[in-house]
C-alpha positions as CSV (number, residue, x, y, z in Angstrom):
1,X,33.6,-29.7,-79.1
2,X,37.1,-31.0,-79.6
3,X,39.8,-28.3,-81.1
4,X,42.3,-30.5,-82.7
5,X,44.6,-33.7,-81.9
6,X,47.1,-34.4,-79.7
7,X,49.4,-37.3,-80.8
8,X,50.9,-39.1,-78.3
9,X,53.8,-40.9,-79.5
10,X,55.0,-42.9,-76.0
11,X,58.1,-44.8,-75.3
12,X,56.9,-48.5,-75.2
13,X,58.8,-51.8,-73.8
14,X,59.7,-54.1,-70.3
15,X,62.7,-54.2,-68.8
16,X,65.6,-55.6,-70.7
17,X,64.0,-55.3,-73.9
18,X,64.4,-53.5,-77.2
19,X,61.6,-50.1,-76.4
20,X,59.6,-49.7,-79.3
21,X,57.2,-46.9,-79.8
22,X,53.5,-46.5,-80.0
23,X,51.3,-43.3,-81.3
24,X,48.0,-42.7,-80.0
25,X,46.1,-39.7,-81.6
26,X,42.9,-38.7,-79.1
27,X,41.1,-35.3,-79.9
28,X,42.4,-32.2,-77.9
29,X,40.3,-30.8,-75.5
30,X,41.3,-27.7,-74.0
31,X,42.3,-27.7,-70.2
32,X,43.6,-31.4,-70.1
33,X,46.6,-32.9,-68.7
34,X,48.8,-34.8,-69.9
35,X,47.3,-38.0,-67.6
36,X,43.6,-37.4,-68.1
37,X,45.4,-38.2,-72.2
38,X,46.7,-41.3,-70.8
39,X,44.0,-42.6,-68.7
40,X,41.8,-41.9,-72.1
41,X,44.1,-43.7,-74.6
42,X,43.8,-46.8,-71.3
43,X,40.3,-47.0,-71.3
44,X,39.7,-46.2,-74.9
45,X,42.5,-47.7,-77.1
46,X,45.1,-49.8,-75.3
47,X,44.4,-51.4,-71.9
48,X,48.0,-52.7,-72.0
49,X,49.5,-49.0,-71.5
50,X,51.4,-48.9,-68.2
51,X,52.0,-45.5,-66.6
52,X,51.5,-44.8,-62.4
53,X,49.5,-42.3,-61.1
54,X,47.7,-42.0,-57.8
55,X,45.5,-38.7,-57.7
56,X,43.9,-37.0,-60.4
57,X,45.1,-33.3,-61.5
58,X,46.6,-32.9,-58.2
59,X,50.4,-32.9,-58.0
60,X,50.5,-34.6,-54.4
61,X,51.8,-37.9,-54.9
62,X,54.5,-37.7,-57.7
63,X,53.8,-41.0,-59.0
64,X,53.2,-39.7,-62.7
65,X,56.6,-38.2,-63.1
66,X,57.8,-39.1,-66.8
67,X,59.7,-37.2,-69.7
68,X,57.6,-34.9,-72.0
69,X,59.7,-33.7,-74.9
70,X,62.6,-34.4,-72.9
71,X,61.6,-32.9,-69.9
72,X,60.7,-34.4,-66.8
73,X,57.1,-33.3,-65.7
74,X,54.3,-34.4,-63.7
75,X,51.3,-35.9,-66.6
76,X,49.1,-34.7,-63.9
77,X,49.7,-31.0,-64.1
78,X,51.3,-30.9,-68.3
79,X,48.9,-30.0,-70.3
80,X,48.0,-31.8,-72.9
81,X,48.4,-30.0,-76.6
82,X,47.3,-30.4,-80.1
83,X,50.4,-31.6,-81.4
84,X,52.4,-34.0,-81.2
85,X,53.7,-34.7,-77.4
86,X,56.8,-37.5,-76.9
87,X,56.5,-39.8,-73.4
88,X,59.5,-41.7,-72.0
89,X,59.8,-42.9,-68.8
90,X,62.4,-41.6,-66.3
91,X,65.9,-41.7,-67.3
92,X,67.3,-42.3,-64.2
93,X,65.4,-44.6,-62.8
94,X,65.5,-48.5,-63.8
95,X,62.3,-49.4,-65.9
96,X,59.4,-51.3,-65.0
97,X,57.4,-51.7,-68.1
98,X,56.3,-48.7,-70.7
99,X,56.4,-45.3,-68.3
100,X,56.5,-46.8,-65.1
101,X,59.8,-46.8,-63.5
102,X,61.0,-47.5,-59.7
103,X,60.3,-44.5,-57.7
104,X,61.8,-45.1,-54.6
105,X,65.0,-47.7,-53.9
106,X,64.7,-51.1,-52.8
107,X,64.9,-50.9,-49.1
108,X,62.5,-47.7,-49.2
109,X,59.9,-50.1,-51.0
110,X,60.6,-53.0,-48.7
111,X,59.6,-50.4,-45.8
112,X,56.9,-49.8,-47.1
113,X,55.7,-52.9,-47.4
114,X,57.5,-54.5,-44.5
115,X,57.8,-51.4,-41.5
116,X,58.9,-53.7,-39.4
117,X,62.1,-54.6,-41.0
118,X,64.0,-51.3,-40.5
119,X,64.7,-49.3,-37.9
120,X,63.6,-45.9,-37.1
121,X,66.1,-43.6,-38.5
122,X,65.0,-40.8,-35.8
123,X,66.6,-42.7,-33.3
């Protein structure tokens, strides 16, 4: 049985573009994170949302860093609230699109994709 609405009023827009601002209202369940309200508003109301997670409730990857309120929290460990809850992406980090932002700098993503390419900083 739901106990309320949360309202989820989220910072919208690509990079080098005006953000505009979209508000989702999902019913409040007790318990929830901030990202199970996101993955719901995905599935249920906009498939266009962009935000980056890679677990669920976990707090091991820090993918789904964003602001809440201001604040910079994990989505996967907020809790979700019946009232209404701000999202922007990271500040300092350059935007992607909606709440996903870069996460690591260029040459660390190039690593990743291409190990090869630098050397081992051990050495």
């Amino acid at each position: 049985m739901s106990a309320g609405i949360a309202t989820l009023l989220i910072k919208r827009g690509n990079r080098g573009e005006d953000p505009s601002w979209s508000r989702f209202n999902i019913a409040y369940e007790p318990g929830q994170s901030v990202l199970d309200g996101l993955r719901r508003i995905r599935i249920e109301q906009d498939p266009t949302l962009a935000f980056r997670y890679s677990c669920i409730n976990a707090n091991a990857c820090k993918e789904c860093m964003l602001r809440l309120d201001g604040n910079v929290v994990y989505a996967c460990t907020a809790r979700l609230e019946p009232r209404e809850m701000r999202l922007e992406p990271l500040a300092n980090k350059p935007l992607i699109r909606d709440l996903v932002t870069e996460i690591a700098p260029p040459d660390e993503r190039l690593a990743t994709v291409l190990p090869g390419l630098r050397k081992d900083l051990a050495k």
